[in-house]
C-alpha positions as CSV (number, residue, x, y, z in Angstrom):
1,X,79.9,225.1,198.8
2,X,79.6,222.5,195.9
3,X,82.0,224.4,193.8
4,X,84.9,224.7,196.2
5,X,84.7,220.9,196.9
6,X,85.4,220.1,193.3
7,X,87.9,222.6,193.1
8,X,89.8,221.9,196.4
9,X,91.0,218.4,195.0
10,X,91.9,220.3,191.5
11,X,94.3,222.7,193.8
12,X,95.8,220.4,195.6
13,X,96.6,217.9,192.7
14,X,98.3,220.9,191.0
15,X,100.4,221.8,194.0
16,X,101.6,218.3,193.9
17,X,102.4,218.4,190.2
18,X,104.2,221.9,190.6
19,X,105.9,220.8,193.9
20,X,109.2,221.8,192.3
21,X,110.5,218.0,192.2
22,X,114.0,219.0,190.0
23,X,114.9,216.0,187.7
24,X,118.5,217.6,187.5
25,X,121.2,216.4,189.9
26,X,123.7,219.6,190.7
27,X,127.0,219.1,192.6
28,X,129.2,222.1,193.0
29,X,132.5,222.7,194.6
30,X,135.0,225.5,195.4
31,X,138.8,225.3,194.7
32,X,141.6,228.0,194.6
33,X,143.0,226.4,191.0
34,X,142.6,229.1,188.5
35,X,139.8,229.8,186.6
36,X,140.8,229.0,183.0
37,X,143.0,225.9,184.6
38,X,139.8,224.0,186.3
39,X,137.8,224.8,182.4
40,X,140.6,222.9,180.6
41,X,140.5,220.1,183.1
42,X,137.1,219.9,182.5
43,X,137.1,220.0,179.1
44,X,140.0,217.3,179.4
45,X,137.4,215.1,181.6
46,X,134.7,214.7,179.3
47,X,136.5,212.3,176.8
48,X,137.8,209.8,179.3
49,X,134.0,209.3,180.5
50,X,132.2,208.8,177.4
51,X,130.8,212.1,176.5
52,X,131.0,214.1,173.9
53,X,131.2,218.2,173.9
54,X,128.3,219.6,172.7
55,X,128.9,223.3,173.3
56,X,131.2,225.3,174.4
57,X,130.8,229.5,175.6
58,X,134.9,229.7,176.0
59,X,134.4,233.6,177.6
60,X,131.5,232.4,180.1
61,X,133.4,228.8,181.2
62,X,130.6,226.7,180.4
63,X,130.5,223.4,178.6
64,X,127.7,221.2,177.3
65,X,128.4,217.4,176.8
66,X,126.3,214.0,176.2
67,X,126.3,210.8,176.3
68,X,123.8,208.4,174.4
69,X,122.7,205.2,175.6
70,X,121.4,202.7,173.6
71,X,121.0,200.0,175.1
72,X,117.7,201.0,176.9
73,X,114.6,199.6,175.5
74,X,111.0,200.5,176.2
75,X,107.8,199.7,175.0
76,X,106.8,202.8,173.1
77,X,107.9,202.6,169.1
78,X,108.8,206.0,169.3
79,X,111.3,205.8,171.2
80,X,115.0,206.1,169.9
81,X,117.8,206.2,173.1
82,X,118.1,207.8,176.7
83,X,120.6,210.9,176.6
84,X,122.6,211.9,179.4
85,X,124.0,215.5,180.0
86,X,126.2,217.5,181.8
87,X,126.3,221.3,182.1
88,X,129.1,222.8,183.8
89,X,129.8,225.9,184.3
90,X,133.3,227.0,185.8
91,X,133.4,230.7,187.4
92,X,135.0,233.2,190.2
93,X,134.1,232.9,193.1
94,X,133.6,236.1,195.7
95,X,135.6,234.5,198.0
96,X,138.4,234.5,195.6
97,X,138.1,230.9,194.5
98,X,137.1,228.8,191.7
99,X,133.5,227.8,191.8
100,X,132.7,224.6,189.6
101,X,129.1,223.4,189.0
102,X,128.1,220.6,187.4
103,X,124.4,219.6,186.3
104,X,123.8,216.1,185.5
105,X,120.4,215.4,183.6
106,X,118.9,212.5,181.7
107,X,116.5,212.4,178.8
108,X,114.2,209.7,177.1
109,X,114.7,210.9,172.9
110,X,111.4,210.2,170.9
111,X,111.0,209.9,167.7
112,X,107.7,212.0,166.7
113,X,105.4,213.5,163.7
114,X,107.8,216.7,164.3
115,X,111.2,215.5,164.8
116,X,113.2,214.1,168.1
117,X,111.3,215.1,171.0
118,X,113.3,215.2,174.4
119,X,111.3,214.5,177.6
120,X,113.5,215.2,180.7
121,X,113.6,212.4,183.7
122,X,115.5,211.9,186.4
123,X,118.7,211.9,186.5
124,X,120.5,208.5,186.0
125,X,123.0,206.8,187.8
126,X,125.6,207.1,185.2
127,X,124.9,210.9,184.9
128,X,125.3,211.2,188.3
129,X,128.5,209.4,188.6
130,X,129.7,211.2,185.6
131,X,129.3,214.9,187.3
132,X,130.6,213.5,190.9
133,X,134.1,212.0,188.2
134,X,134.4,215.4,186.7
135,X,133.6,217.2,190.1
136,X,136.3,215.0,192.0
137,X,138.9,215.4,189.1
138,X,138.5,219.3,188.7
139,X,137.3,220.4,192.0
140,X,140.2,220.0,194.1
């Protein structure tokens, strides 16, 4: 009895922890526009809003872009800057459309023993805005 009282509070803590909060902000659309026409508008997208291309898989449609803000500061001397990112992948659709998904995510960069160390958060307002721009440009 004693040993499933001290475990019960252990359990529960760790379904909390794991409750599948997602730190990532997704917005998706579907448009009949071409395939290889909504990429290049993408990839036309990212400049205009302050991001950079990070990678690029031209066969699978997907794109990779950041965005570094350094105007954040925070008490910890390790860290450096706050990264956003998009991912967004452009593919067909069953239907017969274009299906256009963009991931927005945010990351605090540290500075460690080991190199820059990357520890996701929520997504930030300016990631977010950034995926809904590239989602309202390109989605349509």
């Amino acid at each position: 009895m004693t040993i499933s009282r001290l475990l019960l509070p252990g359990l529960a803590a760790l379904g909390i922890g794991c409750g599948g909060q997602s730190y990532t902000a997704t917005v998706t659309a579907a448009t009949p526009t071409p395939v290889p026409d909504v990429f290049a508008c993408v990839r036309a997208q990212l400049q205009p809003i302050g991001y950079r291309q990070s990678s690029l898989d031209v066969d699978a449609h997907r794109v990779t872009a950041r965005r570094y803000d350094e105007t954040v500061r925070r008490a910890d001397v390790r860290f450096r800057r706050m990264v956003d990112v998009l991912e967004i992948e452009v593919r067909a659709d069953p239907t017969g459309q274009t299906a256009l998904a963009v991931q927005s995510k945010t990351f605090a960069e540290y500075f460690t023993e080991r190199g820059p160390t990357f520890e996701q958060e929520k997504a930030s307002d300016g990631a977010r805005a950034a995926g809904q721009a590239v989602l309202e440009a390109c989605g349509r």
